[in-house]
C-alpha positions as CSV (number, residue, x, y, z in Angstrom):
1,X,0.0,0.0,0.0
2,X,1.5,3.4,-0.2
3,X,2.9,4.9,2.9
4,X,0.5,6.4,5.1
5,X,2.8,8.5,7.8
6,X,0.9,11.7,6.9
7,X,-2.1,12.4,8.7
8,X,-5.2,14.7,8.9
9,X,-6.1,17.1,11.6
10,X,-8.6,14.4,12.3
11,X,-5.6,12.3,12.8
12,X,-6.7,10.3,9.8
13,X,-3.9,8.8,7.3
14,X,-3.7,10.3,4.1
15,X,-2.6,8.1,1.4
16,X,-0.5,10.0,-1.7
17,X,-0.1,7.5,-4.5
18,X,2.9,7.9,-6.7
19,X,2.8,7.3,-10.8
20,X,1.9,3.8,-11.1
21,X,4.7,1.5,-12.1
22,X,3.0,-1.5,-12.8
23,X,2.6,-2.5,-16.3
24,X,-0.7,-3.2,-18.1
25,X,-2.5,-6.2,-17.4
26,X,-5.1,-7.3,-19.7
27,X,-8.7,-8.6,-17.7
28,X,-11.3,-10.6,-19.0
29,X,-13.3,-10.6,-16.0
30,X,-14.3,-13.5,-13.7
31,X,-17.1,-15.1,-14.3
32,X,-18.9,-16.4,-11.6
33,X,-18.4,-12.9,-9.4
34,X,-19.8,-11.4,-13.0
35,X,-22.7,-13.6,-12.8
36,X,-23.4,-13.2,-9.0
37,X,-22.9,-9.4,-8.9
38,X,-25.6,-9.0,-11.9
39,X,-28.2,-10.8,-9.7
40,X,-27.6,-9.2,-7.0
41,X,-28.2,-5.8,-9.2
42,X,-31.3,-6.7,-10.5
43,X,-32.7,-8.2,-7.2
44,X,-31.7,-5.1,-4.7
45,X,-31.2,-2.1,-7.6
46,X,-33.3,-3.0,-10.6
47,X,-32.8,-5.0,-13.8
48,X,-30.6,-3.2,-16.0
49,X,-31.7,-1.8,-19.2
50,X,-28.1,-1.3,-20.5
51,X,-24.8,-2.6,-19.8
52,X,-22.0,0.0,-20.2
53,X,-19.2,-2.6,-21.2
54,X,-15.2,-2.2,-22.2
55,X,-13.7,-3.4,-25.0
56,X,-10.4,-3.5,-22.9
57,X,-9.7,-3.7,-19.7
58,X,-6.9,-2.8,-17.4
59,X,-6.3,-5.6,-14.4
60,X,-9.8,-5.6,-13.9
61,X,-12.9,-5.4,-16.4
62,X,-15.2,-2.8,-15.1
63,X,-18.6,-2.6,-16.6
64,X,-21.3,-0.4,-15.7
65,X,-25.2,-1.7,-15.3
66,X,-27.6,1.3,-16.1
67,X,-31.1,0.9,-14.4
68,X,-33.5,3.1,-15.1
69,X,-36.0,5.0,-13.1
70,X,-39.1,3.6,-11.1
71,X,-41.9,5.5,-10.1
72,X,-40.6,4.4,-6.7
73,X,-37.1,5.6,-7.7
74,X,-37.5,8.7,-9.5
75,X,-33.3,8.4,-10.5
76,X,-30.7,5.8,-12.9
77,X,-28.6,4.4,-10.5
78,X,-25.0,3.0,-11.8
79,X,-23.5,0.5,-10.6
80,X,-20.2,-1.1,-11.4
81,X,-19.5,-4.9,-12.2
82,X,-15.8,-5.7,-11.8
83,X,-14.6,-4.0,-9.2
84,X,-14.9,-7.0,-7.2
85,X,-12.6,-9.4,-9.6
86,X,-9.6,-9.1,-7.3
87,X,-9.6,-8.1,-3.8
88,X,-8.1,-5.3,-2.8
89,X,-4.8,-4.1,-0.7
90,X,-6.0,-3.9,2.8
91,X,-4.8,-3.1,6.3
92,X,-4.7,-5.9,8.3
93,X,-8.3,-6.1,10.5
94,X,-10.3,-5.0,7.5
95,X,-9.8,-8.3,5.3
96,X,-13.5,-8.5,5.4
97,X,-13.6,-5.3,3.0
98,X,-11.2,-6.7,0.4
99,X,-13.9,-7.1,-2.2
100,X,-16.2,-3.6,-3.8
101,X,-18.8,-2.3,-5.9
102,X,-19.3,1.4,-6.5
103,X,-22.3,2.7,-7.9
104,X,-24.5,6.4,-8.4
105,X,-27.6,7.7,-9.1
106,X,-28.4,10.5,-11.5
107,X,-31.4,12.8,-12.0
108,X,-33.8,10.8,-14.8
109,X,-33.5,13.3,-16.8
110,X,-29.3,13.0,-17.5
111,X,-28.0,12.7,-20.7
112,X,-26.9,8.7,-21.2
113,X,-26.2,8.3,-24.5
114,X,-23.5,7.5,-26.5
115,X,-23.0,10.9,-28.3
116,X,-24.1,12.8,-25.2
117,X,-20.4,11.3,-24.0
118,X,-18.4,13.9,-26.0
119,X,-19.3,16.7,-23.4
120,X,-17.4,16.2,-19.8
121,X,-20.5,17.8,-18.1
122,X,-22.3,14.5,-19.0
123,X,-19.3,11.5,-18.7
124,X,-17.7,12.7,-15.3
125,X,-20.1,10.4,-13.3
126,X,-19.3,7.4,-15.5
127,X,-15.6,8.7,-15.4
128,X,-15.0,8.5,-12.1
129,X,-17.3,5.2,-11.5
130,X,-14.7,3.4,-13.6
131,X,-11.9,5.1,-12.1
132,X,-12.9,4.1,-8.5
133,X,-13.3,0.7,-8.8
134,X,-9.6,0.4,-10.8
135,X,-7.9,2.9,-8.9
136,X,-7.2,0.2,-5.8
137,X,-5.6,-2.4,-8.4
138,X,-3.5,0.0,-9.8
139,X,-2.0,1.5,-6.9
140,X,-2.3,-1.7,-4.2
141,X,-4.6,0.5,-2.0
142,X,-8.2,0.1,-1.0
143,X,-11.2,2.5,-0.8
144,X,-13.5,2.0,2.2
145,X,-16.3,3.5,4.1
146,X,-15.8,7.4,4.2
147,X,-12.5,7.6,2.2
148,X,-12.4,10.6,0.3
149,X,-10.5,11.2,-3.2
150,X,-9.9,14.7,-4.5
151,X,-10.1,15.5,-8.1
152,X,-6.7,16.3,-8.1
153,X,-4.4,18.4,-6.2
154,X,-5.3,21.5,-5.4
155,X,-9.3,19.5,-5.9
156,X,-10.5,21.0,-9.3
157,X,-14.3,20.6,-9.8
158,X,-15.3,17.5,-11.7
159,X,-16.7,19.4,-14.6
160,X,-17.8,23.0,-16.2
161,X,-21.4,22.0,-15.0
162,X,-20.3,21.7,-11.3
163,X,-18.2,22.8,-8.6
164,X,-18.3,19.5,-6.9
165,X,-14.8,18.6,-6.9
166,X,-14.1,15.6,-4.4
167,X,-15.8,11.6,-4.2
168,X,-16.9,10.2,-0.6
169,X,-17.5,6.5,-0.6
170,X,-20.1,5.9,1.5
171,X,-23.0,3.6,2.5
172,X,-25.6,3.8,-0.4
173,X,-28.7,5.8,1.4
174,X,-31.4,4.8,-0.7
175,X,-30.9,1.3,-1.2
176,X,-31.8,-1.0,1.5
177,X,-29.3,-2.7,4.2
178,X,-29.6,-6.2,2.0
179,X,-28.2,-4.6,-0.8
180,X,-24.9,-3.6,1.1
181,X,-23.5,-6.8,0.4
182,X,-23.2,-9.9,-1.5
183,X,-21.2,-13.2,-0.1
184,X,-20.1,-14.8,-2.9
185,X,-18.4,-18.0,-0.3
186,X,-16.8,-18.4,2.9
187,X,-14.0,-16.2,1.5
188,X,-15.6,-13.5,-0.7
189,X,-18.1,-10.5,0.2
190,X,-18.6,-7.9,-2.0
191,X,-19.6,-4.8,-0.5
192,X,-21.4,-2.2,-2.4
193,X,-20.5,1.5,-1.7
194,X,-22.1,4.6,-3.2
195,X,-20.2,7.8,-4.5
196,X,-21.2,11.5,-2.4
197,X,-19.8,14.3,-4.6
198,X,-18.5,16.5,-2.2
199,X,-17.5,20.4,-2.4
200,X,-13.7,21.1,-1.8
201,X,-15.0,22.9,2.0
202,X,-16.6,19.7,3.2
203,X,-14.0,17.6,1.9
204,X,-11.6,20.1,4.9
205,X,-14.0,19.7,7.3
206,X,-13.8,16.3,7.5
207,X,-10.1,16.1,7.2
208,X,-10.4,18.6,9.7
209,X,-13.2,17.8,12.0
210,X,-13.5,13.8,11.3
211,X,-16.5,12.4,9.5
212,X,-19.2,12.7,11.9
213,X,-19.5,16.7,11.7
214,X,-19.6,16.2,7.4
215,X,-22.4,13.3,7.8
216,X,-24.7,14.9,10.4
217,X,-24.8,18.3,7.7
218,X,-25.0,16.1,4.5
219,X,-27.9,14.5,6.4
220,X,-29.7,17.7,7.7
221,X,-29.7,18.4,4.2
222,X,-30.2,15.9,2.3
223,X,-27.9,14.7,0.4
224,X,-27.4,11.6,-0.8
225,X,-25.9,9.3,-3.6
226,X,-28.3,11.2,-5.9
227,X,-26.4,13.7,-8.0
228,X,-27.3,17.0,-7.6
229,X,-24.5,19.3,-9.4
230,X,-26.0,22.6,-8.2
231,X,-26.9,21.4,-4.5
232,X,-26.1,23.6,-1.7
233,X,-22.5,23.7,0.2
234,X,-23.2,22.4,3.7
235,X,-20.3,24.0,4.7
236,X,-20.6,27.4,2.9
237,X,-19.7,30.1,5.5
């Protein structure tokens, strides 16, 4: 894992990863978890209308399952199939969280198709989907419950539509507990983790303050897994 002896004011570690130095590893995908993870989707999330899937993959083959709104779940929520192909680099006591899925919801109304991909302002969500679930392959990390990744350094917003500049993985708020996890066998569980967009000042408050302060806000106000790119700061002022 890369070295952690840099902390926050919260006192917790902050990873920095260095250029990757590992060389590319074409995946195919393993097909059981595959299987598995796509029935779990469509029992917990929805069946999926569309499978966003790569033509090549990098170490792991992430594909994205687009379901579609409900008139119980006025939102598409993606979710990522792939992730979960190798476990991930983790501190010793959290083997149980070696295995992920990411996924997001979007307003119904976002633009999903193919051409609509040219503009950042619609892709970023997909982008960083994708870039998530490879990032703890290519760097021998982990994410986690209420790791936070800037969009670089100094945290530039994600696109021109949005000043949103920073990804919280989290525990998905509008799906139900059952869908947290799938147990694949004795030695696999795949948990699934949602993506909080997050404004550069709450992103330093919980660096700051710890997480609790960031979650009780993002919960007085609302916010959830649902994108909203024009949503209020909870920390402005």
């Amino acid at each position: 894992m890369p070295e952690n002896d840099e902390f926050s004011e919260s006192g917790a570690p902050i990873y920095r990863h260095q250029p990757r130095r590992r060389d590319f590893e074409l995946a195919g995908g393993d097909e059981q978890t595959i299987e598995r993870v796509g029935q779990h989707i469509a029992e917990h999330i929805g069946k999926a209308s569309f499978v966003f899937h790569e033509l090549i993959s990098d170490l792991v083959h992430v594909d994205v399952h687009m379901v579609d709104p409900t008139p119980e779940r006025n939102y598409v929520t993606l979710v990522t199939s792939g992730m979960s192909d190798r476990p991930m680099t983790v501190p010793a006591g959290a083997e149980a969280f070696r295995f992920a899925e990411l996924l997001i919801c979007l307003p119904p109304d976002w633009p999903l198709a193919q051409e609509a991909f040219q503009d950042e302002a619609n892709y970023w969500p997909i982008r960083w989907l994708k870039m998530l679930a490879r990032l703890p392959h290519e760097y021998n990390t982990w994410l986690g419950e209420l790791h936070t990744v800037p969009n670089g350094n100094p945290a530039l917003p994600f696109a021109d539509n949005t000043e949103l500049c920073c990804m919280m993985v989290a525990r998905p708020a509008l799906l139900p507990p059952e869908a947290w996890q799938l147990v694949i066998d004795a030695e696999k569980a795949v948990q699934f983790y949602c993506l909080v967009p997050l404004y550069r000042e709450e992103m330093e408050l919980k660096l700051r303050d710890g997480a609790d302060p960031l979650l009780e806000l993002l919960d007085e106000h609302g916010v959830t897994e649902l994108l909203d790119v024009g949503r209020a700061n909870v920390c402005a002022g």
